[in-house]
LUMDOKOL-187749 format. One record per atom (N, C-alpha, C, O, CB): x, y, z; residue in one letter. Coordinates in steps of 0.2 Angstrom, whole numbers, padded with zeros to 4 digits, always signed. Glycine has a CB too. Example, Ala and Ser with C-alpha at 12.3 -4.5 7.8 and 13.67 -1.06 7.14 Angstrom:
2
+0066-0028+0039A/+0062-0022+0039A/+0066-0016+0039A/+0071-0017+0042A/+0057-0022+0045A/+0064-0011+0035S/+0068-0005+0036S/+0064+0000+0039S/+0067+0006+0040S/+0070-0003+0029S/
//
This chain:
200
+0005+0067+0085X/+0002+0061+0081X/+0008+0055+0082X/+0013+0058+0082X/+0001+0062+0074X/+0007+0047+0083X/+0010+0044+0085X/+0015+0042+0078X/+0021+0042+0079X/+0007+0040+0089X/+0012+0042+0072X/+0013+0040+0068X/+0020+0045+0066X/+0026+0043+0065X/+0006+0041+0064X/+0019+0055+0066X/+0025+0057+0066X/+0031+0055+0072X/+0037+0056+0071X/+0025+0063+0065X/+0028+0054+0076X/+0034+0050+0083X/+0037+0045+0079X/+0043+0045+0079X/+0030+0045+0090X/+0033+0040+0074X/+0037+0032+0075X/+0043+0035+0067X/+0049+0034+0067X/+0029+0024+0072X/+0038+0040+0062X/+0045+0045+0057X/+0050+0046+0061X/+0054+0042+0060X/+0045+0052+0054X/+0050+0050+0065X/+0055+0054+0069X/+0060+0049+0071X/+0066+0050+0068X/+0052+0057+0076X/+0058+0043+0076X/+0059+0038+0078X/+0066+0032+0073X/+0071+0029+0074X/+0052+0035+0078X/+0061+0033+0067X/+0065+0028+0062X/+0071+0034+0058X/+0077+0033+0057X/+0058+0024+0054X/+0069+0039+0058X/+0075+0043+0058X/+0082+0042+0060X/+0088+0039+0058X/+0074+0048+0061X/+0081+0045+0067X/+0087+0047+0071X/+0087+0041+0074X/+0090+0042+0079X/+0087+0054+0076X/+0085+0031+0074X/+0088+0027+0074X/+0095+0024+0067X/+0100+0021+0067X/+0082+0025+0075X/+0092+0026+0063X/+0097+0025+0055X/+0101+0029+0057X/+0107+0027+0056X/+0095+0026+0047X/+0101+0035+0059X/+0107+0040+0058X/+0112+0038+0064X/+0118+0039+0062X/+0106+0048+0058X/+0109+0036+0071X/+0113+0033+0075X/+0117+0028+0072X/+0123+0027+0073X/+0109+0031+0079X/+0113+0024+0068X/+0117+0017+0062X/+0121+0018+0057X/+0123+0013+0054X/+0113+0013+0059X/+0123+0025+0055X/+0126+0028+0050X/+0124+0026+0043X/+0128+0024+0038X/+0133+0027+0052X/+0117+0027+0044X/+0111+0024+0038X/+0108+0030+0035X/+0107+0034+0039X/+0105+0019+0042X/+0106+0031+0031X/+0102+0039+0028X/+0098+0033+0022X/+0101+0031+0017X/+0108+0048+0025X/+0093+0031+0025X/+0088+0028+0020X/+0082+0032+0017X/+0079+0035+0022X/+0085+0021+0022X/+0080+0032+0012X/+0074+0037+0008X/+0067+0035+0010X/+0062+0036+0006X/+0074+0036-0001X/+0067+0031+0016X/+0059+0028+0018X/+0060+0031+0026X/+0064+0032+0030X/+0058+0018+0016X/+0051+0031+0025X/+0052+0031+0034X/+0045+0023+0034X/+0041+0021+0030X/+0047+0042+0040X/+0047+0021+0040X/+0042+0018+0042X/+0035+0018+0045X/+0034+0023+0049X/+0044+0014+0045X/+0028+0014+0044X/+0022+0014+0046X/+0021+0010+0051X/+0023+0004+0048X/+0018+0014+0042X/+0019+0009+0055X/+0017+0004+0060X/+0012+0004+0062X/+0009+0010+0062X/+0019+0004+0065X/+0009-0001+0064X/+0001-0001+0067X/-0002+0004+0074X/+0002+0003+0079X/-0001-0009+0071X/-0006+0009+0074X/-0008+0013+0079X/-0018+0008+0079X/-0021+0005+0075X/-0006+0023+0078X/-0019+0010+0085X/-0028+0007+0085X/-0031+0013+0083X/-0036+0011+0082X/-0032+0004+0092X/-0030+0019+0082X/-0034+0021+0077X/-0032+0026+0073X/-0035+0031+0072X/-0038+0022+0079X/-0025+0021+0069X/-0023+0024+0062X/-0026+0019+0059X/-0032+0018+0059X/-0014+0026+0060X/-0020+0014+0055X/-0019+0009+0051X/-0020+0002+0055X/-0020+0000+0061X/-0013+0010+0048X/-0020-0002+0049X/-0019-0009+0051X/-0015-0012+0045X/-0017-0012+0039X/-0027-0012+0053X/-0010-0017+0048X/-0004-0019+0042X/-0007-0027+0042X/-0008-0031+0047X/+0008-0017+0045X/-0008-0027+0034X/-0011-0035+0032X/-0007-0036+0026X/-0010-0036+0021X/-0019-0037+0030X/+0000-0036+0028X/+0005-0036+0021X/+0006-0042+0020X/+0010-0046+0023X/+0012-0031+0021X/+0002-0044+0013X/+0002-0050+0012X/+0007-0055+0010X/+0007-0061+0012X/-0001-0051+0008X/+0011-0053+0006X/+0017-0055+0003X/+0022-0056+0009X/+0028-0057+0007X/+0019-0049-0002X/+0020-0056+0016X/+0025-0059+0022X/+0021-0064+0023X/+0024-0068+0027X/+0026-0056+0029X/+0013-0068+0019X/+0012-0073+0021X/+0012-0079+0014X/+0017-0078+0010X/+0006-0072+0025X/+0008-0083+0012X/+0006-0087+0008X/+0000-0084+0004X/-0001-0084-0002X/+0004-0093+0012X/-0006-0079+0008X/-0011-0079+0007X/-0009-0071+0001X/-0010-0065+0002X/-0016-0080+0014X/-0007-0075-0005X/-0006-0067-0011X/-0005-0073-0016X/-0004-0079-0016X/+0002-0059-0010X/-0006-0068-0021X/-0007-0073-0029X/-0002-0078-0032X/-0002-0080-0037X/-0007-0068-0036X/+0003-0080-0027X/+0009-0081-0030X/+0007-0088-0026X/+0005-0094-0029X/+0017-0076-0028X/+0007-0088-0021X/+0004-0094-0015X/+0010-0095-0013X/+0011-0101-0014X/+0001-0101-0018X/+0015-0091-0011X/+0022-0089-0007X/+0022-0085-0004X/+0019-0080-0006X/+0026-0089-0008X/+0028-0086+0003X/+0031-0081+0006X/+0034-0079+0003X/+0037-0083+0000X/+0035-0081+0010X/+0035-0072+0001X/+0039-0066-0002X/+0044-0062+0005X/+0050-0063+0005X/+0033-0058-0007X/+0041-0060+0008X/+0045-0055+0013X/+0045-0062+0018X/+0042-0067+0019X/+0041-0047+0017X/+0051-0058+0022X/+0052-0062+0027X/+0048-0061+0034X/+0047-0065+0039X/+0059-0062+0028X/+0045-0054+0033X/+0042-0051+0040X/+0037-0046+0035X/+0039-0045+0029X/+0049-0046+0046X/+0030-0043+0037X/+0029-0038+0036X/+0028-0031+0040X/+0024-0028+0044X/+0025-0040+0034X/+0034-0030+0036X/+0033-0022+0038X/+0031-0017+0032X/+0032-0019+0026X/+0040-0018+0042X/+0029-0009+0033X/+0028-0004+0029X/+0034+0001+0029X/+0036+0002+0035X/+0022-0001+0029X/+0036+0003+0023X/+0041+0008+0022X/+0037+0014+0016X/+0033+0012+0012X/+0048+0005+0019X/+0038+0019+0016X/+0037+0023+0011X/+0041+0030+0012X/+0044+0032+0017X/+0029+0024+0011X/+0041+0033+0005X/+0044+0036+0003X/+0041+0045+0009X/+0036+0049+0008X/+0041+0034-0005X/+0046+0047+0013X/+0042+0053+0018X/+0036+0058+0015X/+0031+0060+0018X/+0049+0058+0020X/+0037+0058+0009X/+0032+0064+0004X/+0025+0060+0005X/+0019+0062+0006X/+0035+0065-0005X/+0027+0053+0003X/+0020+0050+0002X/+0015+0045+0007X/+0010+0042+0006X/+0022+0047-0003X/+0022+0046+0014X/+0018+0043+0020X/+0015+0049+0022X/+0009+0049+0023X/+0022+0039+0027X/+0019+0056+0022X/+0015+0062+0024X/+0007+0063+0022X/+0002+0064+0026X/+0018+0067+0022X/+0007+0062+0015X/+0001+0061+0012X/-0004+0058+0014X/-0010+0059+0015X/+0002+0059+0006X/+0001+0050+0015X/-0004+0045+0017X/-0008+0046+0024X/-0014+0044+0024X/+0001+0038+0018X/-0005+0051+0029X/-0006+0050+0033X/-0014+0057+0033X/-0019+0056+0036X/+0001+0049+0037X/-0013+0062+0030X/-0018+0067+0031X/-0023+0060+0028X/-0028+0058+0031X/-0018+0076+0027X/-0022+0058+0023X/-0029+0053+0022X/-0030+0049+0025X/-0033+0045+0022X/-0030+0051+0016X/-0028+0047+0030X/-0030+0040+0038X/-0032+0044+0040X/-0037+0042+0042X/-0024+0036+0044X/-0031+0051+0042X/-0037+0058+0046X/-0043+0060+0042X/-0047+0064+0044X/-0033+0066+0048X/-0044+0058+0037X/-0050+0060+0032X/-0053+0057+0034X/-0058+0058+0038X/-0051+0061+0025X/-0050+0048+0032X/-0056+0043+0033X/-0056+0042+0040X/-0061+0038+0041X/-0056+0035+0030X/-0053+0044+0046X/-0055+0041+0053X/-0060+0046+0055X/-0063+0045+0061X/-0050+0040+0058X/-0061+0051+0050X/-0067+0056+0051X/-0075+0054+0049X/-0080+0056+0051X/-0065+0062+0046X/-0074+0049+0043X/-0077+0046+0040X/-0079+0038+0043X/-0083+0034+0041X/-0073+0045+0033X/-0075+0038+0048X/-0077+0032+0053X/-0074+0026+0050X/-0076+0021+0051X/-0083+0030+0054X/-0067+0027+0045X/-0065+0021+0044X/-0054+0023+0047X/-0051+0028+0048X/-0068+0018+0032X/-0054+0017+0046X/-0046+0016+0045X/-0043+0013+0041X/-0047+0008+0039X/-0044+0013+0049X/-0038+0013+0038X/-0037+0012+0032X/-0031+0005+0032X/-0026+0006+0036X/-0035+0020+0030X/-0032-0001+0029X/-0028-0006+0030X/-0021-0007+0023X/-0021-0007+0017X/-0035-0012+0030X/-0017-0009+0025X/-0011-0008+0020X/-0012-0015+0018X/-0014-0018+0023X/-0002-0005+0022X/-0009-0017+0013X/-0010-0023+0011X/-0001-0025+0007X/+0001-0030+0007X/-0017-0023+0004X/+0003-0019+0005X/+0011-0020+0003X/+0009-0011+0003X/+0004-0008+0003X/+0014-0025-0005X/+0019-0010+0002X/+0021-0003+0003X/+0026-0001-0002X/+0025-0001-0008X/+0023+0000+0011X/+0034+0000+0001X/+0039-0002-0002X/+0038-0010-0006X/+0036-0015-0004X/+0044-0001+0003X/+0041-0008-0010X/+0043-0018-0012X/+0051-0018-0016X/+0051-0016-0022X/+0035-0024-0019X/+0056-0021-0012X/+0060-0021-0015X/+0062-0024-0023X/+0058-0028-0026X/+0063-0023-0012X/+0068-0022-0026X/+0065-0024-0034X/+0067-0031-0034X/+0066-0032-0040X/+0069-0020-0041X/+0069-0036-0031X/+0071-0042-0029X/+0063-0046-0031X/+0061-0050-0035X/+0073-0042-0022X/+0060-0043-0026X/+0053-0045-0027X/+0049-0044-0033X/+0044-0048-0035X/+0049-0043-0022X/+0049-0041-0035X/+0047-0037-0040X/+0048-0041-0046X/+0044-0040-0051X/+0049-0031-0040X/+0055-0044-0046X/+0057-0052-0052X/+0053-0055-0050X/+0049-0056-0055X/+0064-0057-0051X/+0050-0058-0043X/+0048-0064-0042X/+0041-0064-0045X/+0037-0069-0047X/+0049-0066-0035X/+0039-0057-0045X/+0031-0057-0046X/+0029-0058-0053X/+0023-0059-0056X/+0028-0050-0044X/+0034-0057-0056X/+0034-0053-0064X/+0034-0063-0067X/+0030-0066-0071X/+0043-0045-0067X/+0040-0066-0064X/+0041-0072-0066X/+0034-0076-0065X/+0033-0081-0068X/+0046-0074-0062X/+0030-0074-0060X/+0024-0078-0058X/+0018-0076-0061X/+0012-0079-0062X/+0023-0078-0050X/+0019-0068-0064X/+0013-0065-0067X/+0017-0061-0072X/+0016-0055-0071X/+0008-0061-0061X/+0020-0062-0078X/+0024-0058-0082X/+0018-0055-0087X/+0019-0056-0094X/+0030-0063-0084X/+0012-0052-0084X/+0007-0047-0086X/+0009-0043-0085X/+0010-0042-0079X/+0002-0047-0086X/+0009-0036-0089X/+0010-0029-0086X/+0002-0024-0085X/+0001-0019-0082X/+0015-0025-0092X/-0002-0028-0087X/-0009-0024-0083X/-0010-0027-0076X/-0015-0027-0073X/-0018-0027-0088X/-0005-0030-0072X/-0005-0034-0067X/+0001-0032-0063X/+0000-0031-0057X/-0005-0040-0069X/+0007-0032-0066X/+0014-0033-0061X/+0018-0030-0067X/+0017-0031-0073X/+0018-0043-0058X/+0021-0026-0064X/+0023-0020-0069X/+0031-0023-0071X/+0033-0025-0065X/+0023-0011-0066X/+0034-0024-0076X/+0041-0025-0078X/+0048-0025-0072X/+0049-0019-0071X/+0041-0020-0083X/+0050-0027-0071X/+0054-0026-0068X/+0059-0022-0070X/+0063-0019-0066X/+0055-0030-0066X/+0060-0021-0078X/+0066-0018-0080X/+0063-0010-0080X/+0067-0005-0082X/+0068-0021-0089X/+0058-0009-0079X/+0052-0001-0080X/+0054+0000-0071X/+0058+0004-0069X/+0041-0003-0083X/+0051-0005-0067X/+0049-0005-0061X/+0045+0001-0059X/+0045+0007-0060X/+0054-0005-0059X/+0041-0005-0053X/+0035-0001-0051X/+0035+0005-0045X/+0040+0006-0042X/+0030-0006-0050X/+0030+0007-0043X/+0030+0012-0040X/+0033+0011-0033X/+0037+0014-0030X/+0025+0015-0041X/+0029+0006-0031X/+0030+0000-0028X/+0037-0001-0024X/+0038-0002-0018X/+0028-0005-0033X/+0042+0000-0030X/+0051+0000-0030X/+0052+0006-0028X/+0057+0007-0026X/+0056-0001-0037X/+0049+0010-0027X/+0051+0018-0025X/+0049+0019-0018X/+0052+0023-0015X/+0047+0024-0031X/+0044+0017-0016X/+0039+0016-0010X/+0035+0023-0013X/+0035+0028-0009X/+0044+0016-0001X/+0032+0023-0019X/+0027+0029-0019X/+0022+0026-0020X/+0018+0030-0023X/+0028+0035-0024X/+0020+0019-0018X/+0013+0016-0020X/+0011+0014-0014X/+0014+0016-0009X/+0012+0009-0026X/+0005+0010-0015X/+0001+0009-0008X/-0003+0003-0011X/-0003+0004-0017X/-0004+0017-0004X/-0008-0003-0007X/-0010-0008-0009X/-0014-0006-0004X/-0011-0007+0001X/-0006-0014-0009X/-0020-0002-0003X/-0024-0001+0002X/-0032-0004+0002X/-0034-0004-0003X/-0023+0006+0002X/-0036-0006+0007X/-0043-0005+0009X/-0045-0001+0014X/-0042+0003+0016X/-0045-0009+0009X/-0050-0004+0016X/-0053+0001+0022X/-0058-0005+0026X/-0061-0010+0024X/-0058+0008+0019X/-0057-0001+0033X/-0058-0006+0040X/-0063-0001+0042X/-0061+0005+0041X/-0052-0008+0045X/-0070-0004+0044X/-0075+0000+0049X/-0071+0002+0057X/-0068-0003+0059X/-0082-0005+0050X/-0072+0006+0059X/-0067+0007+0065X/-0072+0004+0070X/-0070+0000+0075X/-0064+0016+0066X/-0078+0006+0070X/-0085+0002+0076X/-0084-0006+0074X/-0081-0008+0078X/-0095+0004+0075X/-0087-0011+0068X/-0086-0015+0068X/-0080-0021+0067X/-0079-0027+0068X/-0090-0013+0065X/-0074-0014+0065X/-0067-0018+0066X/-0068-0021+0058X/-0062-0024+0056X/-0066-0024+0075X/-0074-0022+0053X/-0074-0028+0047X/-0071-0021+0041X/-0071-0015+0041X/-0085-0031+0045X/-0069-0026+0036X/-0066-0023+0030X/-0071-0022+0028X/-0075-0026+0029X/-0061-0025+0025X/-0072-0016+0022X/-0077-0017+0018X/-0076-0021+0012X/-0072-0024+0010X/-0078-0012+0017X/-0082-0020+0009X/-0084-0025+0004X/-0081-0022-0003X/-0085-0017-0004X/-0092-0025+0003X/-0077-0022-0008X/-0074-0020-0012X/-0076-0022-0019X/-0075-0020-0024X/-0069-0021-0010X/-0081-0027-0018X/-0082-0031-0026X/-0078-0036-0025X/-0080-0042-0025X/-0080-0027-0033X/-0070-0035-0025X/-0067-0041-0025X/-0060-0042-0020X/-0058-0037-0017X/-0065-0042-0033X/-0058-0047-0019X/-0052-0048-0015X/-0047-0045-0018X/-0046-0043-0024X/-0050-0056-0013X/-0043-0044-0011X/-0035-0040-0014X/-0032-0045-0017X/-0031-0050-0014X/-0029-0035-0009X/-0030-0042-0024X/-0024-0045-0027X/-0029-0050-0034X/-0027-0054-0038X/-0018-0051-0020X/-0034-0049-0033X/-0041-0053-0039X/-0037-0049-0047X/-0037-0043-0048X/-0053-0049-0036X/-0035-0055-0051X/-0035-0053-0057X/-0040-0052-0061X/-0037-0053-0066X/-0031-0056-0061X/-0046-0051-0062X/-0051-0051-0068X/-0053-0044-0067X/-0052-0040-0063X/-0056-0057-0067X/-0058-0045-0072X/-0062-0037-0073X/-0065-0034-0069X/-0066-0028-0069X/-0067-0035-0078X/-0069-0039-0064X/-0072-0036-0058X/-0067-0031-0053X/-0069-0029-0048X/-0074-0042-0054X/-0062-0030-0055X/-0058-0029-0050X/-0055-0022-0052X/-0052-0018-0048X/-0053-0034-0048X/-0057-0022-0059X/-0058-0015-0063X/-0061-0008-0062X/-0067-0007-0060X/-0061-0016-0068X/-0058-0004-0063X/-0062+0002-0060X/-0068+0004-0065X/-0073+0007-0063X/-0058+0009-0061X/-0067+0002-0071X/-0074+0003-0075X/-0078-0002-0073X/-0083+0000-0076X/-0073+0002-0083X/-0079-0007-0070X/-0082-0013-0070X/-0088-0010-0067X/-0088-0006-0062X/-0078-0019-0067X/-0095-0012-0071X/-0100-0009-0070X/-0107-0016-0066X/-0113-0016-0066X/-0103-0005-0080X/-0102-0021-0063X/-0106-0024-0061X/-0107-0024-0051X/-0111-0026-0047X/-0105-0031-0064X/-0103-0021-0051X/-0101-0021-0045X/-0112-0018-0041X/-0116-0014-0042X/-0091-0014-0044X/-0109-0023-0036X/-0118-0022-0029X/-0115-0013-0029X/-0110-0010-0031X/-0117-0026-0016X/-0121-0013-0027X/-0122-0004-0021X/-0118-0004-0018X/-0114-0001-0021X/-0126-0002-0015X/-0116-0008-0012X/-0112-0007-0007X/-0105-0006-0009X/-0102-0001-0006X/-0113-0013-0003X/-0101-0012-0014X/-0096-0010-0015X/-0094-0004-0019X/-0089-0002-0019X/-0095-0015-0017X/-0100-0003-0023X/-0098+0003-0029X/-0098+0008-0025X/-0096+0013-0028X/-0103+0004-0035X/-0099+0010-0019X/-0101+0014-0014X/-0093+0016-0011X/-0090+0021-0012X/-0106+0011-0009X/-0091+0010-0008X/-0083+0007-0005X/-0078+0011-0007X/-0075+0015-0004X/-0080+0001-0006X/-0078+0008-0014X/-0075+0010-0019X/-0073+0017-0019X/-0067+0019-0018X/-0078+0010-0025X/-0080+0022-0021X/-0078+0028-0022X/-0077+0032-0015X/-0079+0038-0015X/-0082+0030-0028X/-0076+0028-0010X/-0075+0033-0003X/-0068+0033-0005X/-0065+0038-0007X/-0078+0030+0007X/-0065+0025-0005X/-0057+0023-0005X/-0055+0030-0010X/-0051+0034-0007X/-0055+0015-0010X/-0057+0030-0016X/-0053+0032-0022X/-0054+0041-0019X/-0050+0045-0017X/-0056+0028-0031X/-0060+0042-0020X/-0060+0049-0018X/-0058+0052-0013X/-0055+0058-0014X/-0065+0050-0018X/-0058+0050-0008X/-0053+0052+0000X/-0045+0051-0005X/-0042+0056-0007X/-0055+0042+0008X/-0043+0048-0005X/-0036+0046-0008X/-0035+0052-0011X/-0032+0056-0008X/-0036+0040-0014X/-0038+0052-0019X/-0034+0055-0024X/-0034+0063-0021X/-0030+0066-0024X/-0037+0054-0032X/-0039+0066-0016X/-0039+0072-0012X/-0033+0074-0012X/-0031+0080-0013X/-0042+0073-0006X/-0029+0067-0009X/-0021+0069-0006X/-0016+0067-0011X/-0010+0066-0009X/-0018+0065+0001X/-0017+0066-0018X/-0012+0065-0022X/-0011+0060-0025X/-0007+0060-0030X/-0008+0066-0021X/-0014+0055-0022X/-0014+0046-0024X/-0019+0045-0029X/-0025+0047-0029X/-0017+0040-0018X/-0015+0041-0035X/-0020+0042-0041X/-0020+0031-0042X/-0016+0027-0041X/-0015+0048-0050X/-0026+0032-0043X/-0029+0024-0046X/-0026+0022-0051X/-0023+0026-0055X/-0036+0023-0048X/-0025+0013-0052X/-0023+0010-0058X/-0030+0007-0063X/-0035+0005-0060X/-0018+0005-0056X/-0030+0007-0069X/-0037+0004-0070X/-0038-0002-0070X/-0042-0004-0074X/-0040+0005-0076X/-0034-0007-0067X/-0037-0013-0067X/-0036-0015-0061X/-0035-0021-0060X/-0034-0018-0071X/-0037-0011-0055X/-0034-0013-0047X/-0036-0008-0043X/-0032-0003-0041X/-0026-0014-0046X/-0043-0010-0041X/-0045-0006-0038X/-0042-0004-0030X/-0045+0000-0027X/-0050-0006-0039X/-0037-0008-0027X/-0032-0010-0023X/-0024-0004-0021X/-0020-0003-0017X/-0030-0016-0026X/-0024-0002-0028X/-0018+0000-0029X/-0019+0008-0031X/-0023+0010-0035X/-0014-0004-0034X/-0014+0013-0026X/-0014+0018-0029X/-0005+0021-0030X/+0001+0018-0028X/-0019+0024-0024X/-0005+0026-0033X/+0002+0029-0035X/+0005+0034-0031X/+0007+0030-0027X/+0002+0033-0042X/+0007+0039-0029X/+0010+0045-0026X/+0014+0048-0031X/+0019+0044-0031X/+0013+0044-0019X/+0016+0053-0035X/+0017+0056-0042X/+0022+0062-0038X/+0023+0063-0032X/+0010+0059-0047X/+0025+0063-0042X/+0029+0070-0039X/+0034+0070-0032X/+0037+0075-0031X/+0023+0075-0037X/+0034+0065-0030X/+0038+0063-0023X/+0046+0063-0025X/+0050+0065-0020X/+0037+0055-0021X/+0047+0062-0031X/+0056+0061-0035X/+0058+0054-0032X/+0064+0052-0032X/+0063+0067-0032X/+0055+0051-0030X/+0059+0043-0028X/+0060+0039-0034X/+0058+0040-0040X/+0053+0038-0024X/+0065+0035-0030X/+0069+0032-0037X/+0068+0024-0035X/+0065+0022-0030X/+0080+0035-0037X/+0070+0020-0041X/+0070+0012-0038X/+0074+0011-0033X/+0078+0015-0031X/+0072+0007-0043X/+0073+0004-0029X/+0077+0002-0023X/+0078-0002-0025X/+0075-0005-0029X/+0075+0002-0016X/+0084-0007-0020X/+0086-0014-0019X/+0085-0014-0012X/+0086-0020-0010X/+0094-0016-0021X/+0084-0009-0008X/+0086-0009-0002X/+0080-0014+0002X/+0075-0013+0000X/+0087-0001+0001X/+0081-0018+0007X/+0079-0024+0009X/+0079-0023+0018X/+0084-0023+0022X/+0085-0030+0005X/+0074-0021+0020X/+0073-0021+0029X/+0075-0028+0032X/+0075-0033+0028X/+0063-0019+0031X/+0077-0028+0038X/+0077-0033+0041X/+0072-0032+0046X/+0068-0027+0049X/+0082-0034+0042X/+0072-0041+0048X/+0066-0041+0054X/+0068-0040+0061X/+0074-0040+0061X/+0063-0047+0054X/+0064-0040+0067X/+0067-0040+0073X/+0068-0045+0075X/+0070-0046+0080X/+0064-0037+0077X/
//
């Protein structure tokens, strides 16, 4: 799989660099993932650049995970789209300053899973039509629609939904109730970070 090539890869590059970091990286393959990490652009709730570049990092336990569930759903005919992965706790000020709700942007003094790289900001891509699915609402939408209880959601999306979440939690990833966007990875032992990627 190309995906453990590109672990392997981000490995025994750091240790060449006399680096031992607690993440490996995800990169785009055409038929794993696809990286739309918003927070390298304008287009996320803040209406700023946060990263300087988007890339994904995660926690090895919980890309492993990540990764049998990109082979469930490409069984299922979808691919699975990252939206954020790691997020340093830097950012994690800035969000809290812009949205200092905790049913939203979790505390920075708590810090979120997010800081550990054990979370994931995910949807899903039809792999024939190349289109995201219909979720009910856009990523990063604050209101109840975007709720897991929320009982207005079409067919179609309420459908989406429970491919995302059920495929997921199979591998360990558990949902938040107000984001149907976001899942957790539990049991990994990851700790918070400061640690900050650079770009190429």
């Amino acid at each position: 799989m190309r995906i453990l090539f590109l672990f392997s890869a981000f490995f025994i590059q750091n240790l060449i660099l006399g680096q031992v970091l607690p993440f490996v990286e995800l990169t785009e393959d055409k038929n794993e993932l696809v990286l739309d990490i918003r927070y390298a652009t304008s287009d996320n709730f803040t209406g700023t650049r946060l990263y300087d570049c988007g890339r994904c990092f995660l926690h090895p336990t919980v890309a492993k995970a990540l990764q049998r569930a990109a082979e469930d759903f490409k069984k299922q005919g979808y691919k699975i789209i990252l939206f954020d992965c790691y997020r340093p706790i830097s950012i994690q000020q800035k969000l809290w300053a812009k949205v200092p709700d905790a049913r939203y942007v979790t505390p920075p003094a708590k810090g979120s899973m997010h800081n550990r790289g054990a979370a994931i900001d995910i949807s899903l891509q039809e792999i024939k039509s190349k289109k995201e699915l219909d979720m009910g609402t856009p990523y990063d939408f604050f209101g109840k629609e975007a709720y897991l209880d929320y009982q207005g959601l079409s067919a179609v999306a309420s459908k989406n939904r429970k491919i995302l979440h059920t495929t997921l939690m199979k591998y360990g990833f558990k949902p938040i109730r107000t984001e149907w966007w976001h899942f957790s990875f539990s049991g990994s032992g990851a700790t918070i970070s400061e640690w900050n990627w650079t770009c190429p």
